[in-house]
C-alpha positions as CSV (number, residue, x, y, z in Angstrom):
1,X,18.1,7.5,-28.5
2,X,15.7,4.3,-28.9
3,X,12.3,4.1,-27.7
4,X,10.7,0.6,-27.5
5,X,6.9,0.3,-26.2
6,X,5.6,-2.9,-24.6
7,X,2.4,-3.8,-25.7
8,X,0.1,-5.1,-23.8
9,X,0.5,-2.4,-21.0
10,X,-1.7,-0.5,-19.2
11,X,-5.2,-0.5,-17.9
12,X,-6.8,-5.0,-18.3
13,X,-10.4,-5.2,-19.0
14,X,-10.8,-5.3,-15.0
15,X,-9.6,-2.3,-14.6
16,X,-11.7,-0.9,-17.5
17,X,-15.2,-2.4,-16.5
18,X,-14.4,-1.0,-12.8
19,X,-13.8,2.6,-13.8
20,X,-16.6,2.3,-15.9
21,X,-18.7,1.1,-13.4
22,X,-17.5,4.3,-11.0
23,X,-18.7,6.6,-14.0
24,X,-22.0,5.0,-14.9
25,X,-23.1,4.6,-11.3
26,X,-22.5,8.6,-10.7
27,X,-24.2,8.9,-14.0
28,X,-27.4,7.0,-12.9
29,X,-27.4,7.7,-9.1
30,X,-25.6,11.0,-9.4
31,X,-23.1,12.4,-6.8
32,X,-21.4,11.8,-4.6
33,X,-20.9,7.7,-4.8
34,X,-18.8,6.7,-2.3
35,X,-16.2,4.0,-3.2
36,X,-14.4,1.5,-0.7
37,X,-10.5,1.8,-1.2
38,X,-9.2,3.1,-4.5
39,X,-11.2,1.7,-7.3
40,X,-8.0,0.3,-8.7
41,X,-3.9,1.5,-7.5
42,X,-3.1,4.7,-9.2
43,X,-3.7,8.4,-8.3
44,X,-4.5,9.9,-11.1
45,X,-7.1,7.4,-12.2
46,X,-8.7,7.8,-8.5
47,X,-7.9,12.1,-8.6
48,X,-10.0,12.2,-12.2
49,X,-13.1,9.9,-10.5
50,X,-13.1,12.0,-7.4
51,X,-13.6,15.6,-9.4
52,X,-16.9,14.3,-11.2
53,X,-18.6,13.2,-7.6
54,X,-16.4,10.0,-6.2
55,X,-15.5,9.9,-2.6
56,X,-13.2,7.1,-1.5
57,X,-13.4,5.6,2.0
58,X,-11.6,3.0,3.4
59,X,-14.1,2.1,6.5
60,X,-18.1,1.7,5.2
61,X,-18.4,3.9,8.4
62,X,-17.3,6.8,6.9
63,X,-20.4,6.0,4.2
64,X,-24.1,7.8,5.3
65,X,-26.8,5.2,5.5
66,X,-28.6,4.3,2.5
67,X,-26.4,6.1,0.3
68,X,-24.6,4.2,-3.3
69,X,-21.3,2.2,-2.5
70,X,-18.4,0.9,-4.9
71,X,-16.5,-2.1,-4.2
72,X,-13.1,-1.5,-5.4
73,X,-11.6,-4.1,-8.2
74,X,-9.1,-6.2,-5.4
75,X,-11.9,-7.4,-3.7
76,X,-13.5,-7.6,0.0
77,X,-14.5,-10.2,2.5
78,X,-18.0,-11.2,3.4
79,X,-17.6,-9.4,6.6
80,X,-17.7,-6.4,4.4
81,X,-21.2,-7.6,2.6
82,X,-22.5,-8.0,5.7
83,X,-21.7,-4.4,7.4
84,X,-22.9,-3.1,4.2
85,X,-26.4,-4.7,4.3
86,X,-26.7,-3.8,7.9
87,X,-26.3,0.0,6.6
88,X,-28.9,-0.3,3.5
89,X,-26.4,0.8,1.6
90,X,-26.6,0.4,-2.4
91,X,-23.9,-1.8,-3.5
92,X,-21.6,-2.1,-6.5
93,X,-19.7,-4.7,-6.4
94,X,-16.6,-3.9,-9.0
95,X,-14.2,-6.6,-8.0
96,X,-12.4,-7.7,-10.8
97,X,-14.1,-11.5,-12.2
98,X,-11.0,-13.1,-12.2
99,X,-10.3,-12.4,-8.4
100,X,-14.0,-13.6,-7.8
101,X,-12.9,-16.8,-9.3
102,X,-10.2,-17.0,-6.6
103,X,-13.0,-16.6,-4.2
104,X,-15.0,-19.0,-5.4
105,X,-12.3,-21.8,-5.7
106,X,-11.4,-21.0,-2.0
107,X,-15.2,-21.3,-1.0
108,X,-15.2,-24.8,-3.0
109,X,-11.7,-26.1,-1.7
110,X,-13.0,-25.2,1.9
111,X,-16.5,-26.7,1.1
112,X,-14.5,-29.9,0.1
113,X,-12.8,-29.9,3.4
114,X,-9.5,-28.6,2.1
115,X,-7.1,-26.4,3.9
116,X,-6.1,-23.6,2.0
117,X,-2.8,-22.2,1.3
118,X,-2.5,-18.8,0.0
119,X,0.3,-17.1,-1.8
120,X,0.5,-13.7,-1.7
121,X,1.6,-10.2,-0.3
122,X,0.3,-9.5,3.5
123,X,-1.9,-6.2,3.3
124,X,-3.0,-5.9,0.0
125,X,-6.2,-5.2,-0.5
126,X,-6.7,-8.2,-3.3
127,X,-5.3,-10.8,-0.5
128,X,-7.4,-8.9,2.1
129,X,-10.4,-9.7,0.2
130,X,-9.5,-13.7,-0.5
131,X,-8.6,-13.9,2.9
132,X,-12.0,-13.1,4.4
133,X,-14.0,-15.3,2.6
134,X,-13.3,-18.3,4.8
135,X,-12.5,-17.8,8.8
136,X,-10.1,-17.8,10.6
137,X,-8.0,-20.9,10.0
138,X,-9.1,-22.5,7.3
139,X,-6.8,-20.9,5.3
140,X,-3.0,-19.9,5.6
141,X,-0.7,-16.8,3.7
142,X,2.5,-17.5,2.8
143,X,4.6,-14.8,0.4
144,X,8.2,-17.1,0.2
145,X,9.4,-20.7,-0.2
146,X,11.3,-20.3,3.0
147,X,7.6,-20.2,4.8
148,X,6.3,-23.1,3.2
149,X,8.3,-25.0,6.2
150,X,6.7,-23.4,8.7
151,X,2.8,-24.8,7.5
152,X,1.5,-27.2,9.7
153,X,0.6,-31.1,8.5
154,X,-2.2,-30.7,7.2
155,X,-4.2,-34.8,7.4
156,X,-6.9,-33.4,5.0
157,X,-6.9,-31.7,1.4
158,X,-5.0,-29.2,0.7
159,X,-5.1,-26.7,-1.7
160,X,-3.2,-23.5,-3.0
161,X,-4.2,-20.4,-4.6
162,X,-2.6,-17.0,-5.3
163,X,-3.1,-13.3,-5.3
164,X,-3.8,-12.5,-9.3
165,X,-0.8,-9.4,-9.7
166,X,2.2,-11.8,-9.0
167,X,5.0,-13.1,-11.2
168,X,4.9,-16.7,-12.5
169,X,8.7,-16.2,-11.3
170,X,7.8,-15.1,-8.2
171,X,5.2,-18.2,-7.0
172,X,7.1,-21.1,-9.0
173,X,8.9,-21.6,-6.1
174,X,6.5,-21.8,-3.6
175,X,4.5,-23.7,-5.6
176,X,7.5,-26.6,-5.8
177,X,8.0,-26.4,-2.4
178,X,4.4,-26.7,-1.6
179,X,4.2,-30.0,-4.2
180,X,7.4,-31.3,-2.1
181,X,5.4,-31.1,1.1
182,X,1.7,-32.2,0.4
183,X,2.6,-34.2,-2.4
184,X,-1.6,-34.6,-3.1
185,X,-2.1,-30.6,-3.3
186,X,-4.3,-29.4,-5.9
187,X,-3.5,-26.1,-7.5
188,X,-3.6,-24.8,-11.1
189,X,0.0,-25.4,-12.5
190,X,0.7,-20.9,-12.5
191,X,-1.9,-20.6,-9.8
192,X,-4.2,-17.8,-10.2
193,X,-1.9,-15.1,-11.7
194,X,-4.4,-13.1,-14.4
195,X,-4.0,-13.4,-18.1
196,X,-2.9,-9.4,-17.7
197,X,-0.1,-9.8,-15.8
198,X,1.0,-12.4,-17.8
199,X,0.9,-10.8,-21.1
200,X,2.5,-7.5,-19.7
201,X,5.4,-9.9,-17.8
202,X,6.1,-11.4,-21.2
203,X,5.6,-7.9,-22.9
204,X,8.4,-6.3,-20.6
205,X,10.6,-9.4,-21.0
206,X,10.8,-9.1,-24.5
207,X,11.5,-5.8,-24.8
208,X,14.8,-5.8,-22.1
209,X,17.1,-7.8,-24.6
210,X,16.9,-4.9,-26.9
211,X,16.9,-1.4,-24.0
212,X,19.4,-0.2,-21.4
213,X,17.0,1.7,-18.9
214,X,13.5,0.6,-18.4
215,X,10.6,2.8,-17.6
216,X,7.5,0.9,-15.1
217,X,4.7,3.8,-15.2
218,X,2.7,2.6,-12.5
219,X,1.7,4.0,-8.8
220,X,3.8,2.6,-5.5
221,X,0.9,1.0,-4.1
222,X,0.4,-1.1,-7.3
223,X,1.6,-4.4,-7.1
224,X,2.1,-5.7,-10.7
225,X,3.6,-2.3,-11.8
226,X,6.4,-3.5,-9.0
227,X,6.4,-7.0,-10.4
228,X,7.1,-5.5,-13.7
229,X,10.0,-3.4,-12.1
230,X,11.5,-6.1,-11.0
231,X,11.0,-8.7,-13.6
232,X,13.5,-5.5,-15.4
233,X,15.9,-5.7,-13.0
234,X,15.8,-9.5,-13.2
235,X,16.5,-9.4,-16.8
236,X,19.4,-7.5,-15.8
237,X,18.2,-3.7,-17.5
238,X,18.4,-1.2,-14.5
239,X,14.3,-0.5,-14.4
240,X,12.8,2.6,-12.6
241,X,9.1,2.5,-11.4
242,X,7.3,6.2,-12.2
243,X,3.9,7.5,-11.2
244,X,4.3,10.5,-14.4
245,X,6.4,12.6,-16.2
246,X,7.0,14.8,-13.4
247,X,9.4,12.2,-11.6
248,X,11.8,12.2,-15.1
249,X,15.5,13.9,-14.8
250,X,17.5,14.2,-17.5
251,X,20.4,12.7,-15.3
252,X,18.4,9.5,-15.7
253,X,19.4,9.0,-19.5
254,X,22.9,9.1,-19.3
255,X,24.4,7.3,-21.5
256,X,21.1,5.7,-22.5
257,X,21.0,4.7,-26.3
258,X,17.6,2.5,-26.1
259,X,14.7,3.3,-23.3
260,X,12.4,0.9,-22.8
261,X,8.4,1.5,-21.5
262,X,5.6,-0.3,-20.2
263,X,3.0,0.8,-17.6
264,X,1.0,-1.3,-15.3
265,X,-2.8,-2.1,-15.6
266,X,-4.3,0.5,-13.5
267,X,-1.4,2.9,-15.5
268,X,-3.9,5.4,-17.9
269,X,-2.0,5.3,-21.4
270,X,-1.8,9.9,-21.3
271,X,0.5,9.2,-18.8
272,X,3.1,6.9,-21.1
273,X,2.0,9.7,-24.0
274,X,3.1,12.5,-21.5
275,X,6.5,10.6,-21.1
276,X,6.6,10.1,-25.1
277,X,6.4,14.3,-25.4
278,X,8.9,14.8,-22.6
279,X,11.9,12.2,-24.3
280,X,11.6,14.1,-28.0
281,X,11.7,17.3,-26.0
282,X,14.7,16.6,-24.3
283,X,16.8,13.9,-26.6
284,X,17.0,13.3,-30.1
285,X,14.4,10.5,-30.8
286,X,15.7,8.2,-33.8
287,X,12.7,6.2,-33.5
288,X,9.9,4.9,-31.5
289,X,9.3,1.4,-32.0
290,X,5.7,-0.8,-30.4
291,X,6.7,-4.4,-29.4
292,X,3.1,-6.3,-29.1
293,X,3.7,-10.2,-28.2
294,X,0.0,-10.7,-28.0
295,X,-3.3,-9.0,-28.4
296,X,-5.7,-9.1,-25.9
297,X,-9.5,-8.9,-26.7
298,X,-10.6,-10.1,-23.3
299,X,-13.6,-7.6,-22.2
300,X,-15.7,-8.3,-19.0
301,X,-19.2,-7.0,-19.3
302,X,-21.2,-4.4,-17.2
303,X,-23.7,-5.4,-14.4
304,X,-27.0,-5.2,-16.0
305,X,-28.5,-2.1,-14.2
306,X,-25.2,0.1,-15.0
307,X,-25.4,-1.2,-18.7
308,X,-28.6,-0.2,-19.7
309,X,-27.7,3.7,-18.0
């Protein structure tokens, strides 16, 4: 058996600087810290901050007054600012820059009188976040073309955004449609899908002309590990989505001759390494090949105060 590594995968430089901020802030305030939702989609990353003094809430009542708190890296609405200066609490704010530039542009669109269209997944935390930064109203979430007909006229701007983990597959379509029915909407041409999920899109692409089964290591709850899984089944290579090793069977491989593996960008790389050990335990490795279709060197720096710690 083959085994081809996508590269980019795993953890982007938001990711990084927000686990990094978890471990410096315990490291200067000392424990516990208490973080708002999972600091970024994936257990283990959240099971390894929680045994060196981490406690994740998901309700800033459930944080004691005055104590340290974490925004995660999807984001929160100004609601949330405001309940947590109410309860002198010490905020972090981790949220990754390039979804703080989608909540800046819907600030500025709305400023500028715009309505706002937003594409992306109902209930995730990143579109939880964009969504409260305007109210109620001002700004619509759609997740399909076939919604885009149900949008009201709009005699003002409008304006689109989207949620930073989807596929430039997945929002083409709804971006069309949109053009088709405000034919003066302004909108980047991809929206605001990250340079991350990008590179790791293309990453997997490339790498399903050349594997039969393709491994996604990447939590449920993370939404570009799924877009990844699917972008495999797309390209027509049956693709499984797998939090570790322990969720490999051998009955998986049959009559596999090339296995293909990427990981999402909250994914820790042990765990594809883990996964590495397990195939050359169980199947006669000919060779492991690293496919890289670009290198990234993107890095987004440290608030000030945790720097200097």
């Amino acid at each position: 058996m083959k085994c081809i590594l996508a590269r980019p995968r795993g953890f982007c430089a938001g990711v990084e600087r927000a686990i990094l901020m978890v471990e410096k802030a315990i490291e200067k305030f000392g424990s516990p810290v208490y973080v708002r939702h999972e600091i970024v989609h994936n257990r283990f990353v959240v099971d390894s901050l929680r045994k060196i003094g981490a406690i994740f809430v998901e309700e800033l009542s459930e944080v004691p007054e005055g104590a340290v708190v974490i925004f995660s890296a999807h984001g929160v609405s100004r609601d949330i600012y405001e309940s947590a200066k109410s309860l002198y609490l010490k905020v972090i704010d981790a949220t990754c820059p390039i979804v703080k530039s989608v909540h800046r542009s819907a600030i500025r669109y709305a400023n500028s009188g715009c309505s706002i269209i937003l594409i992306g997944h109902q209930g995730h935390a990143e579109i939880d976040g964009t969504l409260g930064q305007l109210p109620p109203g001002k700004i619509y979430l759609i997740s399909s073309a076939k919604e885009v007909h149900k949008l009201p006229a709009m005699k003002k701007g409008v304006a689109y955004l989207t949620q930073t983990t989807l596929s430039t597959e997945e929002t083409s379509d709804i971006i069309s449609e949109l053009k088709e029915k405000y034919p003066n909407i302004q909108g980047t041409k991809t929206g605001n899908v990250c340079y991350a999920t990008t590179n790791r899109q293309s990453a997997v692409r490339s790498i399903c002309k050349e594997v039969d089964l393709l491994l996604i290591v990447g939590s449920k709850n993370s939404s570009n590990s799924n877009r990844l899984r699917e972008l495999g089944d797309e390209q027509g290579v049956r693709s499984i989505l797998i939090d570790s090793v322990e969720d490999l069977r051998k009955n998986m491989f049959k009559g596999v001759k090339s296995v293909g593996i990427s990981s999402g960008a909250s994914a820790p790389e042990h765990l594809v390494l883990e996964i590495i050990e397990w195939l050359k335990k169980h199947f006669s490795l000919e060779e492991i090949i690293e496919e890289q279709t670009v290198k990234e060197v993107t890095k987004f720096p440290l608030p000030l105060d945790l720097a200097l710690t």
